[in-house]
C-alpha positions as CSV (number, residue, x, y, z in Angstrom):
1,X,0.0,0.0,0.0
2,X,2.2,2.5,-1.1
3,X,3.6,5.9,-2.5
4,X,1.1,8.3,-0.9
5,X,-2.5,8.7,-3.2
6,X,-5.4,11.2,-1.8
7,X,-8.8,10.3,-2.7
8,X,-9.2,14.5,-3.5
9,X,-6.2,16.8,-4.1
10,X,-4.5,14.3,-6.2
11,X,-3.3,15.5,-9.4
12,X,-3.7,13.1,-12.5
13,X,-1.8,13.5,-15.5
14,X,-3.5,13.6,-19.2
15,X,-3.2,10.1,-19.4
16,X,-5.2,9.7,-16.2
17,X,-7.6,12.1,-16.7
18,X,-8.6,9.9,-20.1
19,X,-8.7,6.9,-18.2
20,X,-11.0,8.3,-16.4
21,X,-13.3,9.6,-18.7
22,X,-13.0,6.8,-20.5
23,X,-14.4,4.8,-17.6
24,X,-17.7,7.3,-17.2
25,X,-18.0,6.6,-20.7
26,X,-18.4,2.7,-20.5
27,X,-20.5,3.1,-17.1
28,X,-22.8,5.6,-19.7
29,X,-23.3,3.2,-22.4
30,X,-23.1,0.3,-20.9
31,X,-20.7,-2.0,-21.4
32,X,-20.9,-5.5,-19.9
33,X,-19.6,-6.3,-16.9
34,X,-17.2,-8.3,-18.2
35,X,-15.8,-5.3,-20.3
36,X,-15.6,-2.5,-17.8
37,X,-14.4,-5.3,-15.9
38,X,-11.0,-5.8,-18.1
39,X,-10.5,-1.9,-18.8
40,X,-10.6,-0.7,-15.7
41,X,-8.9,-3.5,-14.1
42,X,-5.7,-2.9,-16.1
43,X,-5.3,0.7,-15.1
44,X,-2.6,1.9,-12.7
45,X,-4.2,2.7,-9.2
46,X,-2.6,5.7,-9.0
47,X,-4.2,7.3,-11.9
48,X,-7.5,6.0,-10.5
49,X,-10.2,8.6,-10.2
50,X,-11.8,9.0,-6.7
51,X,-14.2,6.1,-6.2
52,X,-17.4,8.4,-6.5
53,X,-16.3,9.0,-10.5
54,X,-17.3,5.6,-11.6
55,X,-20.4,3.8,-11.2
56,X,-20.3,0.7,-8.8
57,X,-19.4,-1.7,-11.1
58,X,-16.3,-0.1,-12.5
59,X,-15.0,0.5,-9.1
60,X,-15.5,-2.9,-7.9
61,X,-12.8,-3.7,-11.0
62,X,-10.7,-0.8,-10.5
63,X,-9.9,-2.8,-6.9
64,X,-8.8,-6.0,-8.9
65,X,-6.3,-7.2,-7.4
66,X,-7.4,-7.2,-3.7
67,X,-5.2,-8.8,-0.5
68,X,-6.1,-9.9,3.1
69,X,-4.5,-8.5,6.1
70,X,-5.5,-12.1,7.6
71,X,-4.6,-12.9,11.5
72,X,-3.9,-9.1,12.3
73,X,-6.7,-7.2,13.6
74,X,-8.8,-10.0,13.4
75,X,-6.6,-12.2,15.9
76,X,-7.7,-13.1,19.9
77,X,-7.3,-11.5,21.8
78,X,-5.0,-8.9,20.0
79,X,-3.2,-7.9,17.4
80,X,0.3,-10.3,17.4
81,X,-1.7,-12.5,19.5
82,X,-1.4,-15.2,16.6
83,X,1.6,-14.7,15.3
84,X,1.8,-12.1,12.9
85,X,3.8,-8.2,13.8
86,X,1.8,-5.2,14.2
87,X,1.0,-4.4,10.8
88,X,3.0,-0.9,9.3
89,X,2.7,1.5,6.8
90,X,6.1,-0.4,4.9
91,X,3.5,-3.4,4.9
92,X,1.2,-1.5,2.9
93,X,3.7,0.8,0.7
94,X,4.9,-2.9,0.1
95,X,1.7,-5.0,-1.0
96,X,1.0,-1.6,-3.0
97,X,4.4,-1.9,-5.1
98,X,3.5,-5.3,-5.8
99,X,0.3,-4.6,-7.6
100,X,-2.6,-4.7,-5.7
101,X,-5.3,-2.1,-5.5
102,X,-7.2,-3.1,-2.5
103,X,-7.1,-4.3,0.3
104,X,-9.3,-5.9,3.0
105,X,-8.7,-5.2,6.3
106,X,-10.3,-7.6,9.2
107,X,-11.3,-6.5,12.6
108,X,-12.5,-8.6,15.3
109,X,-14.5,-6.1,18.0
110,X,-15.1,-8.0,20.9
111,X,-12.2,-8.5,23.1
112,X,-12.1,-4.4,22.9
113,X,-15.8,-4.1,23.7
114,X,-18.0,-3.9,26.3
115,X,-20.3,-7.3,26.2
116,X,-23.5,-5.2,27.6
117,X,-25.0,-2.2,26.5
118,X,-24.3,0.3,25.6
119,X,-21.7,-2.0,23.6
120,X,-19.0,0.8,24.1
121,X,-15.4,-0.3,21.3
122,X,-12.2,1.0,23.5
123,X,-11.2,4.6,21.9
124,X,-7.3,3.0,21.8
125,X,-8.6,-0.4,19.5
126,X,-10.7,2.1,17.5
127,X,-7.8,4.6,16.6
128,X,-5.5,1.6,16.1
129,X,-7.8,0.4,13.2
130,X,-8.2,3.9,11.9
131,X,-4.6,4.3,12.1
132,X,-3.9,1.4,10.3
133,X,-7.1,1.8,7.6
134,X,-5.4,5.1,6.9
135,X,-2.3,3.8,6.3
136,X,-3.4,1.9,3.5
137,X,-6.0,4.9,2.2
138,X,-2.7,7.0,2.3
139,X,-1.5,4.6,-0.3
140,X,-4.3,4.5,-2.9
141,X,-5.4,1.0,-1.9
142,X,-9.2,0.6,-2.0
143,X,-10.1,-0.5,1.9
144,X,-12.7,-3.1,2.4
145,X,-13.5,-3.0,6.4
146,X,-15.2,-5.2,8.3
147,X,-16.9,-7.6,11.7
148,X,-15.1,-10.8,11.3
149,X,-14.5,-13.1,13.9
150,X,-17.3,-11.7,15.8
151,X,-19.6,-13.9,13.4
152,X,-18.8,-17.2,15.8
153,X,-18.0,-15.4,18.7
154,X,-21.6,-13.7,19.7
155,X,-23.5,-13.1,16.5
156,X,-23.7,-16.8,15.6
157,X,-26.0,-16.4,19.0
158,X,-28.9,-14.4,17.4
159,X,-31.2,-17.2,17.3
160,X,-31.4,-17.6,21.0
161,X,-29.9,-14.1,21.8
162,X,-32.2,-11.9,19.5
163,X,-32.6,-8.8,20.9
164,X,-29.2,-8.4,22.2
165,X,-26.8,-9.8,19.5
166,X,-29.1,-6.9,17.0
167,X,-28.9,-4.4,19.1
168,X,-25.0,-5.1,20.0
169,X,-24.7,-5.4,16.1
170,X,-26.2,-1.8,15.6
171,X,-24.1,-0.6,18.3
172,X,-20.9,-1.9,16.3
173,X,-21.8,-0.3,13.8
174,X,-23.1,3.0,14.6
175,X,-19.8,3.5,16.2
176,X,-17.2,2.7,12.8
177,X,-19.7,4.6,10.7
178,X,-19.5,7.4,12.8
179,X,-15.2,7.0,13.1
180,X,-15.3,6.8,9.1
181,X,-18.2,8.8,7.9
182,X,-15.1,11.5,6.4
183,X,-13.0,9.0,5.0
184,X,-12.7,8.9,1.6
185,X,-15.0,6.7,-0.7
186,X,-12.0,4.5,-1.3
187,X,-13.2,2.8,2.4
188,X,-16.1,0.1,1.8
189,X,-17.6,-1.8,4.9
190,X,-18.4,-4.9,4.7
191,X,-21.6,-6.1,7.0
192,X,-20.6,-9.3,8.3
193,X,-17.5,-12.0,7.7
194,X,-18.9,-15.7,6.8
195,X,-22.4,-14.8,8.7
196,X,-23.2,-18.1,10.5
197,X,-26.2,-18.8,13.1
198,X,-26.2,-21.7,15.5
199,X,-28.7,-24.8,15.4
200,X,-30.0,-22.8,12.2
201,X,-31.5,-24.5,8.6
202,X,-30.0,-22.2,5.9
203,X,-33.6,-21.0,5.2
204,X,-33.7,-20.1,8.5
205,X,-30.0,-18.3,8.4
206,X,-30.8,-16.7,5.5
207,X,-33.6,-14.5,7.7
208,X,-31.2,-13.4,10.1
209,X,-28.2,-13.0,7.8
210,X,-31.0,-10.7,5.8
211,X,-32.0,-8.7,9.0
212,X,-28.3,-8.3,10.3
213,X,-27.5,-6.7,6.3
214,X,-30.6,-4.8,6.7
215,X,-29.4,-3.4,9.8
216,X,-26.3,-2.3,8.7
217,X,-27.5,-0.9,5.7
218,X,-29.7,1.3,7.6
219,X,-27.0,2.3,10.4
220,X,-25.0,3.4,7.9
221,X,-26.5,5.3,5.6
222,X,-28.4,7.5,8.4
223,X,-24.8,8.3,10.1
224,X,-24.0,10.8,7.3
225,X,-20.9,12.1,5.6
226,X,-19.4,9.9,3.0
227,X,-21.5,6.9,4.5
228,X,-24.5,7.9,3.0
229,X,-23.6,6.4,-0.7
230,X,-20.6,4.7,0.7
231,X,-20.4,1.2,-1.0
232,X,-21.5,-1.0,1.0
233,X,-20.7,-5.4,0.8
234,X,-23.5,-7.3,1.9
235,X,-22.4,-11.2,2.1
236,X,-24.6,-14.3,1.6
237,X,-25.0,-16.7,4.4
238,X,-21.7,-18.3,5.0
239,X,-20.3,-16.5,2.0
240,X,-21.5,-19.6,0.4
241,X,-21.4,-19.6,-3.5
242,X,-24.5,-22.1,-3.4
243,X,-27.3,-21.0,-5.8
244,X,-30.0,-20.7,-2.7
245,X,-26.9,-18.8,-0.7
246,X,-27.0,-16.3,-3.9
247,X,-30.7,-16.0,-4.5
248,X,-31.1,-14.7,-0.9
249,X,-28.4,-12.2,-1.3
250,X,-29.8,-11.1,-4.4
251,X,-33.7,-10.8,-2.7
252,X,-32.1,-8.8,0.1
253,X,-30.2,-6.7,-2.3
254,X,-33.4,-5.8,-4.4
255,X,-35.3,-4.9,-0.9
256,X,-33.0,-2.5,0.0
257,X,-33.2,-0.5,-3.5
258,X,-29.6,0.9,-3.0
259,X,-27.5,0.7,-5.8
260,X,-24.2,0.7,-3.8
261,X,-24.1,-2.5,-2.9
262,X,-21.3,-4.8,-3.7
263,X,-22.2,-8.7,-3.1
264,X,-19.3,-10.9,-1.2
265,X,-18.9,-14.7,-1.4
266,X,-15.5,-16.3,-0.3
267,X,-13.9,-19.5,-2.5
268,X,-11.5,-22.2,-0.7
269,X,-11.8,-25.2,-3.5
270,X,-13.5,-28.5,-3.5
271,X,-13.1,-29.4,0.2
272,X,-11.1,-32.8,-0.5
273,X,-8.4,-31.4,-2.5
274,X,-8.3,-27.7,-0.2
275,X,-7.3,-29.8,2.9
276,X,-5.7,-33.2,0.6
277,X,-8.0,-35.7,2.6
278,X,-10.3,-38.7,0.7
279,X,-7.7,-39.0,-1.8
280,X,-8.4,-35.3,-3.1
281,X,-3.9,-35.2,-4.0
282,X,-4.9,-33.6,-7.4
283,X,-6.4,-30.7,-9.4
284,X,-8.6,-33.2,-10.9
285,X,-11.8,-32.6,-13.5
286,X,-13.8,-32.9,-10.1
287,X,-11.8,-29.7,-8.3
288,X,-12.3,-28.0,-11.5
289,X,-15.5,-28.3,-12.1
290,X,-16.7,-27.3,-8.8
291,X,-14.6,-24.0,-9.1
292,X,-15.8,-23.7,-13.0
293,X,-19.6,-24.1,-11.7
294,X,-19.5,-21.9,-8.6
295,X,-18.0,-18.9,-11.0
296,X,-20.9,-19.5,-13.5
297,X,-23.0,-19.3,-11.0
298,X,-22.0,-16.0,-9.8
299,X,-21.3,-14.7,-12.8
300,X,-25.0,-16.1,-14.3
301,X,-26.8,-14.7,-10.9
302,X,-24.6,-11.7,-9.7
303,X,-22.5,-9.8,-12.1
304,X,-24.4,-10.7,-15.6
305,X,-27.4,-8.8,-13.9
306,X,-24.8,-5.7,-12.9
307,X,-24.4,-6.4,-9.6
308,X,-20.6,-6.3,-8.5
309,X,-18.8,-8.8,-6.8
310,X,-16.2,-9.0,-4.4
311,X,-14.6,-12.4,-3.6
312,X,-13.4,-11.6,-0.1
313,X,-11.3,-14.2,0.6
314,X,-9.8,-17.6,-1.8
315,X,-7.2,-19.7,-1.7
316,X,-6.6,-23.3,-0.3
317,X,-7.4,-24.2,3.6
318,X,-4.0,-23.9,5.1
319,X,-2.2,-24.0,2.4
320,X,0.8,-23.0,2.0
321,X,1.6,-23.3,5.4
322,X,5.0,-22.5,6.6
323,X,4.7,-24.6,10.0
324,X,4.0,-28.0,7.9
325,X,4.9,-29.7,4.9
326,X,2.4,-28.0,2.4
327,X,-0.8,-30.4,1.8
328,X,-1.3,-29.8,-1.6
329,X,1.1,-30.6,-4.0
330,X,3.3,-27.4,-5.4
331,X,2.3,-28.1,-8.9
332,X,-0.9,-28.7,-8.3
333,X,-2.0,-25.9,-6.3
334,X,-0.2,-23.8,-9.3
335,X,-2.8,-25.0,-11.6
336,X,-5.8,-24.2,-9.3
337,X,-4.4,-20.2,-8.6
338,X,-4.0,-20.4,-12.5
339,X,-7.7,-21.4,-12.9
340,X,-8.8,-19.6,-10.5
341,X,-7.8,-16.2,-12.4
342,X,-9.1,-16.8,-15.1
343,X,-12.4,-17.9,-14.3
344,X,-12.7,-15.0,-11.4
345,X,-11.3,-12.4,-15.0
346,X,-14.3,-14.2,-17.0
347,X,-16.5,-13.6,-14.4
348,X,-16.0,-10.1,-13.9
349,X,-15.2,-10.8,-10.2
350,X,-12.6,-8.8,-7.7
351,X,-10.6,-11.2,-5.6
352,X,-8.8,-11.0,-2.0
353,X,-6.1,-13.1,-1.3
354,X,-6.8,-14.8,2.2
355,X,-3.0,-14.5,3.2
356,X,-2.6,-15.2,7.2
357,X,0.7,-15.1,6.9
358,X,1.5,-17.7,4.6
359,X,1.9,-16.0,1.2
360,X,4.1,-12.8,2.5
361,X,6.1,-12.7,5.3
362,X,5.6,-10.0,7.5
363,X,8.8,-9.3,9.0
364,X,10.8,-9.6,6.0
365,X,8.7,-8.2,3.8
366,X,9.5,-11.0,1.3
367,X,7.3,-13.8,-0.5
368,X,7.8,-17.5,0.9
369,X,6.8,-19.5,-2.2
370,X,8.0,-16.8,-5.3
371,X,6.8,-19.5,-7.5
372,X,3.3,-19.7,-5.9
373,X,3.0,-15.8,-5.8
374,X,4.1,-15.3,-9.0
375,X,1.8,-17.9,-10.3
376,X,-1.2,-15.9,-8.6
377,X,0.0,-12.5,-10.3
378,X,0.2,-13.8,-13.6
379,X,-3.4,-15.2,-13.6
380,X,-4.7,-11.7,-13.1
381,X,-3.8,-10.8,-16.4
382,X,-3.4,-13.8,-18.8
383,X,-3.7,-17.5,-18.7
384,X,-0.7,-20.2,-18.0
385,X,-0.3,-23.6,-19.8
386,X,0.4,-26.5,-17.4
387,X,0.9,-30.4,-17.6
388,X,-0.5,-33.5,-15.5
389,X,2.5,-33.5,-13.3
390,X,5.4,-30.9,-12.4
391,X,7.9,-34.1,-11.4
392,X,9.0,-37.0,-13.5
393,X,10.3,-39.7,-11.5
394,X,13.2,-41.8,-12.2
395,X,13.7,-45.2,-10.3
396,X,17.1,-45.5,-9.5
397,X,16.8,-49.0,-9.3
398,X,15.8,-49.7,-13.0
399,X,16.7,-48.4,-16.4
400,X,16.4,-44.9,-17.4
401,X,13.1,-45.2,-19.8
402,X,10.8,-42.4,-21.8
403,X,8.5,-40.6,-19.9
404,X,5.2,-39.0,-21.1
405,X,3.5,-35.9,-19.6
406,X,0.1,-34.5,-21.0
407,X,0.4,-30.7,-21.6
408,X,-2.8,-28.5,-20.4
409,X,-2.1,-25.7,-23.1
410,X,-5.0,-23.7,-21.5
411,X,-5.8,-22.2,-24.9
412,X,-1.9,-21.3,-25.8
413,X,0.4,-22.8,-27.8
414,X,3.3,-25.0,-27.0
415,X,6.6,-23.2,-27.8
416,X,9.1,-25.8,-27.0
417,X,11.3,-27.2,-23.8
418,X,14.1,-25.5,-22.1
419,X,16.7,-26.4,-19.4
420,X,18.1,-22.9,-18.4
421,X,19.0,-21.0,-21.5
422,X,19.5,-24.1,-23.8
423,X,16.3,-25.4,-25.8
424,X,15.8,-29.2,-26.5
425,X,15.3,-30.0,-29.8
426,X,12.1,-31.9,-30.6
427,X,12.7,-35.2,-32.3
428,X,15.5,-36.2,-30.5
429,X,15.0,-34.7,-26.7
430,X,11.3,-35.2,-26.9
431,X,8.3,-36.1,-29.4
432,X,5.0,-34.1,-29.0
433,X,1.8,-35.8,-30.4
434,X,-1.4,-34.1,-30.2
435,X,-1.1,-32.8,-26.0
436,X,1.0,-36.1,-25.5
437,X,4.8,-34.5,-24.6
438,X,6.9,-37.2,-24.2
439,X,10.4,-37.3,-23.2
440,X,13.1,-39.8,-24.3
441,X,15.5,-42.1,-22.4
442,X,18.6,-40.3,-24.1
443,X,17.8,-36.9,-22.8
444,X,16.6,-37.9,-19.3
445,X,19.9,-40.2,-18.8
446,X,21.2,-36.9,-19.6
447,X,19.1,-34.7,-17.3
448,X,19.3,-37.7,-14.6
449,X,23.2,-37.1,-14.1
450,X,24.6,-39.0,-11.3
451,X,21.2,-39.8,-10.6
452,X,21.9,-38.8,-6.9
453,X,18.3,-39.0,-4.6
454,X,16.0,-36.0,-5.2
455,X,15.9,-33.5,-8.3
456,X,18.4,-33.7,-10.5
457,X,17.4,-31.2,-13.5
458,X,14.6,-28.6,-13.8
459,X,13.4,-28.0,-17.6
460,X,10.5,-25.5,-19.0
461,X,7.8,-26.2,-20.9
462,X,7.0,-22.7,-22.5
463,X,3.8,-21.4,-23.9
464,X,3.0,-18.6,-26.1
465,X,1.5,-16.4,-23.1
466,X,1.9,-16.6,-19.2
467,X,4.2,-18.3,-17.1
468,X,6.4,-21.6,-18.3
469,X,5.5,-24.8,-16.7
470,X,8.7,-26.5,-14.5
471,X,9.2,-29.8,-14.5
472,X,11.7,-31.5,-11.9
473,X,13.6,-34.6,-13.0
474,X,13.9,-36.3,-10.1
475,X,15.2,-39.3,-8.8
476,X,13.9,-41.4,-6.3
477,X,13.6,-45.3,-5.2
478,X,10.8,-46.9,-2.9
479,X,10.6,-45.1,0.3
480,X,11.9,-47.5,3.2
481,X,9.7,-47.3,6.7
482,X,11.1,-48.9,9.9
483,X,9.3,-50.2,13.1
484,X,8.6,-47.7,15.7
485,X,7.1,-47.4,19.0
486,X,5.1,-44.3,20.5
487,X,2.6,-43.5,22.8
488,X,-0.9,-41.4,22.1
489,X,1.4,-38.0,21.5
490,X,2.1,-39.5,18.7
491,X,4.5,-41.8,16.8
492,X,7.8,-40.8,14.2
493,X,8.0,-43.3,12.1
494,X,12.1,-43.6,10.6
495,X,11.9,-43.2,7.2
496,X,14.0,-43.1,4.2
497,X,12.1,-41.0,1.5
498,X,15.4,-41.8,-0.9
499,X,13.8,-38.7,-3.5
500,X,10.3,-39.4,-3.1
501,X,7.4,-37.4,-1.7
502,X,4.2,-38.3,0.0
503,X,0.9,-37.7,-1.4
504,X,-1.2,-39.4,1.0
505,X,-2.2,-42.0,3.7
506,X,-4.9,-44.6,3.6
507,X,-6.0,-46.3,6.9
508,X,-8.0,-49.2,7.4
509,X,-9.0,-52.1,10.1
510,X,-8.7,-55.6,9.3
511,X,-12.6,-55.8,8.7
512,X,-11.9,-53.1,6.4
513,X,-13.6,-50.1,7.7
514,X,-11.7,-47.0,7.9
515,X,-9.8,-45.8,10.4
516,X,-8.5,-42.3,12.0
517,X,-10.7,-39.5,12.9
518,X,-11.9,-38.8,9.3
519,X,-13.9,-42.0,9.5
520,X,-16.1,-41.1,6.3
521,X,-12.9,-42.7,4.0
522,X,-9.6,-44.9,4.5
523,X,-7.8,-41.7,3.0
524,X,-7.5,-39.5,6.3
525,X,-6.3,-35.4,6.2
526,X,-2.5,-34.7,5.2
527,X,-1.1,-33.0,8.6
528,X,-3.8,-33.6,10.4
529,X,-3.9,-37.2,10.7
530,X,0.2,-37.8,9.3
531,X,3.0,-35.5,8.1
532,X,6.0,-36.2,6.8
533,X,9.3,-35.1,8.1
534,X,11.6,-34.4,5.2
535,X,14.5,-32.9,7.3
536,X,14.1,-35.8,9.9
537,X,13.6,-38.3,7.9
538,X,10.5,-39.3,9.7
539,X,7.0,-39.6,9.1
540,X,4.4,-38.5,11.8
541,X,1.5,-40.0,13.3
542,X,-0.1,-37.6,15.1
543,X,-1.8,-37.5,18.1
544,X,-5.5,-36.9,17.1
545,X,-4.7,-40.2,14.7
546,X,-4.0,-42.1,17.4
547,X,-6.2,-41.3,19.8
548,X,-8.8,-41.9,17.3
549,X,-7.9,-46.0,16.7
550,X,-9.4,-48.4,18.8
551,X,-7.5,-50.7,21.3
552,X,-6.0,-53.8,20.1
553,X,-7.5,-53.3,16.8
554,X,-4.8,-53.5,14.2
555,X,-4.6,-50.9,11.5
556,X,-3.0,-51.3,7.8
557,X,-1.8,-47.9,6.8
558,X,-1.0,-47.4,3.0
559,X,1.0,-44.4,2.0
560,X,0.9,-43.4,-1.2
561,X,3.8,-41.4,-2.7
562,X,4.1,-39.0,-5.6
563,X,6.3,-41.2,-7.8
564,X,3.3,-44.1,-7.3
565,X,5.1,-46.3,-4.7
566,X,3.2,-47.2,-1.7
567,X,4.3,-48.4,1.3
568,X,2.2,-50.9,3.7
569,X,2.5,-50.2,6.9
570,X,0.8,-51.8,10.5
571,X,0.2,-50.2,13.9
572,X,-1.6,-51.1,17.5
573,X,-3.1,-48.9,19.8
574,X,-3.1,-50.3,23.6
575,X,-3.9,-48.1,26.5
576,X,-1.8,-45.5,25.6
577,X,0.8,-47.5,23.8
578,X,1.1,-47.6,20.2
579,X,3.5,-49.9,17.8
580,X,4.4,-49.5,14.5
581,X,5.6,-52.7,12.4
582,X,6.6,-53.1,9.3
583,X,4.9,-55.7,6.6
């Protein structure tokens, strides 16, 4: 959030000043969402015109890209209390210089509130959040502001709590309206974060999540100032993406005959392949279809009819995550960022980045996963060819042989295979037939080296647009396990991984029923249930596994590596006892 940008006083230059009459101009005539979506989108933020200039629509897009300040002000009970530094005005200047126009800004309310009326927010949390909402404003970021955890800590108690968890609700926000009514239009404020109700049917949390948007609606507009055509984001119940979830947002909407209203929904991936439990290890035509549908669906229901959208939060659930091995393969959660873009650009939709901590690092300042990130930039703009795998594995133990990888061209065109600077040469490095990329046993032997454990060359397959797809030669052999013994902490297994990586673990009784805590299938979560230990050469049960498996009844555990070795593998729980065996 960057180089200092006033929403008034700020002088634009010719160029920007035709930007942004070119933008009234599409709002006039009516472009399609889709349009004004992809011309406004593209413009440098700090030539934007003040938020006012365009019509809701267009300054929905004009805050494509958006980012999350996750696990910040939205933390219990404070600000570092989960692990993140106090944010700064170098965080923002920072996400600002690299590219995005918006930001979302998450505040949980209660530990800094009174519990009973008159529902009083401490003056020092309040000026912290204006401090920091400023700092970002200062920068020419777009500032989407919000109640977030409160949702499960006392609204979630409206259906047995009416009166109070309304009025508390108003009281919330009658006191940020009244701090932000003079801030620039650039602010939004956003009603409620994943509204959820307990012991509720949807069609019964649908009423209240209705009544809570009405309520802020009307709190804010009668406080004045800016706030009285202030966009504001009204979200569906559970920021669910589900048709009904849509079609009560969009009722609401129409009731409230406002036409600065911006609709939220938040996107984490079909729920097997987010988390890597059930077997979900891959991007498959399952994953994709449940992200192509949900984006037809908004697009069909929400920003076809002109209503703009704002995808408060994507990504995958806990992934990456810098505490544990990531869950999700790295090549595979690059093809769902690259999907993602480009259905969200096709859409017409405006995207936050849920980043906790994981994508940027706070205290440095720097990316963790450069690849990831700059996998995730790219899609804003264009789309990125990919293949079914980002490894090809080499068994040490046999004869180097072809390998065949199907290219995902995405719409491009396949421009050829690189190692570094030096491009193979089709015919004798590799043969391409139809998507079919295959490479040969010469060039492999070649790339293979000393065939040492792990990767042993990295080579490109380019497209004609976006990013190049990597692919890691890599050498490995079947992973070796030892017998270990451990109690209900847990169990480390020893294990040689000699190059190989784990996808997954299946779990089953001798009657064949499943075991571990996700009982509903044999393949149970990935660090949740088992994680390996590359550094220690170990692989971890962990304790909510094994407290999970009955006494005395022995389990078969199959992992299930990238390279398509398994491993069989037995353990025993007794009393608090557990004994892992080879077999």
């Amino acid at each position: 959030m960057k180089g200092t940008h006033h929403a008034t006083g700020h002088r634009r230059n010719g160029l920007g000043r035709l930007l942004g009459l070119l933008v009234a101009l599409i709002a006039v005539i009516g472009l399609t969402s889709t349009t004004a979506f992809a011309v406004t989108a593209h413009r440098d933020a700090s030539t934007a015109p003040t938020l006012r200039a365009l019509s809701p629509m267009s300054a929905v897009a004009a805050m494509q890209p958006s980012w999350n300040l996750g696990n910040t002000l939205d933390a219990i009970p404070d600000e570092t209390s989960w692990g993140n530094p106090p944010a700064t005005k170098a965080l923002f200047d920072t996400i600002k210089a690299q590219g995005f126009r918006s930001v979302r800004i998450p505040v949980t309310w209660s530990g800094h509130q009174s519990a009973t009326a008159p529902y009083t927010i401490d003056a020092a949390w309040m000026n912290r959040v204006k401090q920091v909402v400023d700092w970002a404003l200062a920068d020419g970021l777009y500032v989407v502001l919000n109640i977030h955890h409160d949702s499960w800590q006392w609204i979630a108690t409206m259906p047995t709590d009416h009166d109070n968890v309304l009025a508390r609700f108003k009281a919330t926000w009658t006191q940020i309206a009244a701090t932000f009514k003079d801030s620039p239009q650039r602010l939004l404020f956003e009603s409620n974060n994943e509204p959820q109700f307990n012991n509720t049917t949807d069609a019964q949390g649908n009423q209240y999540n209705n009544e809570l948007n009405t309520a802020f609606h009307t709190v804010v507009r009668q406080s004045g100032g800016n706030n009285a055509t202030r966009l504001l984001i009204l979200p569906s119940l559970h920021t669910n993406a589900g048709q009904d979830f849509l079609d009560a947002l969009v009722s609401e909407m129409k009731s409230l005959n406002d036409p600065n209203l911006v609709a939220t929904v938040h996107f984490y991936g079909w729920y097997p392949f987010s988390v890597n439990v059930s077997g979900g290890t891959q991007f498959d035509a399952t994953a994709q279809k449940d992200m192509s549908d949900t984006f037809t669906r908004i697009r069909n229901t929400l920003t076809s009819k002109g209503i703009p959208v704002y995808l408060g939060e994507y990504g995958l659930l806990s992934y990456p995550d810098s505490n544990h091995p990531p869950r999700v393969e790295l090549g595979e959660g690059l093809k769902y960022f690259e999907q993602f873009g480009y259905e969200a650009r096709t859409a017409g939709v405006t995207t936050a980045l849920w980043d906790a901590f994981n994508f940027l690092n706070r205290t440095t300042l720097q990316w963790r996963d450069p690849a990831l990130i700059n996998q995730i930039k790219s899609s804003w703009t264009t789309r990125s060819g990919t293949a079914s795998s980002d490894r090809v594995f080499l068994a040490k133990s046999s004869a180097i042989t072809a390998k065949t990888l199907t290219l995902n061209p995405n719409g491009l065109t396949f421009r050829g295979l690189w190692q570094g600077n030096t491009q193979l040469v089709q015919g004798r490095d590799y043969t391409l037939s139809g998507n079919q990329l295959t490479l040969t046993a010469d060039v492999l032997t070649r790339l293979a080296g000393d065939r040492a454990y792990g990767v042993n060359a990295t080579i490109e397959a380019r497209f004609s647009q976006g990013l190049p797809w990597k692919v890691y030669v890599t050498t490995y052999d079947r992973p070796v396990l030892s017998n270990a013994n451990g109690t209900t902490n847990g169990v480390t297994i020893p294990t040689q991984f000699r190059g190989d990586l784990l996808a997954t673990m299946e779990a089953t009784y001798a009657d064949g029923s499943n075991a571990g805590p996700t009982n509903w299938t044999p393949y149970q979560e990935f660090n949740a249930a088992f994680s390996p230990d590359y550094p220690g050469n170990a692989l971890l049960l962990t304790s909510n596994f094994v407290n999970s498996l009955r006494d005395n009844a022995p389990v078969t555990l199959t992992f299930h590596f990238w390279s398509g070795a398994t491993v069989t593998y037995h353990v025993t729980k007794s009393g608090s006892s557990v004994t892992g065996t080879v077999g």
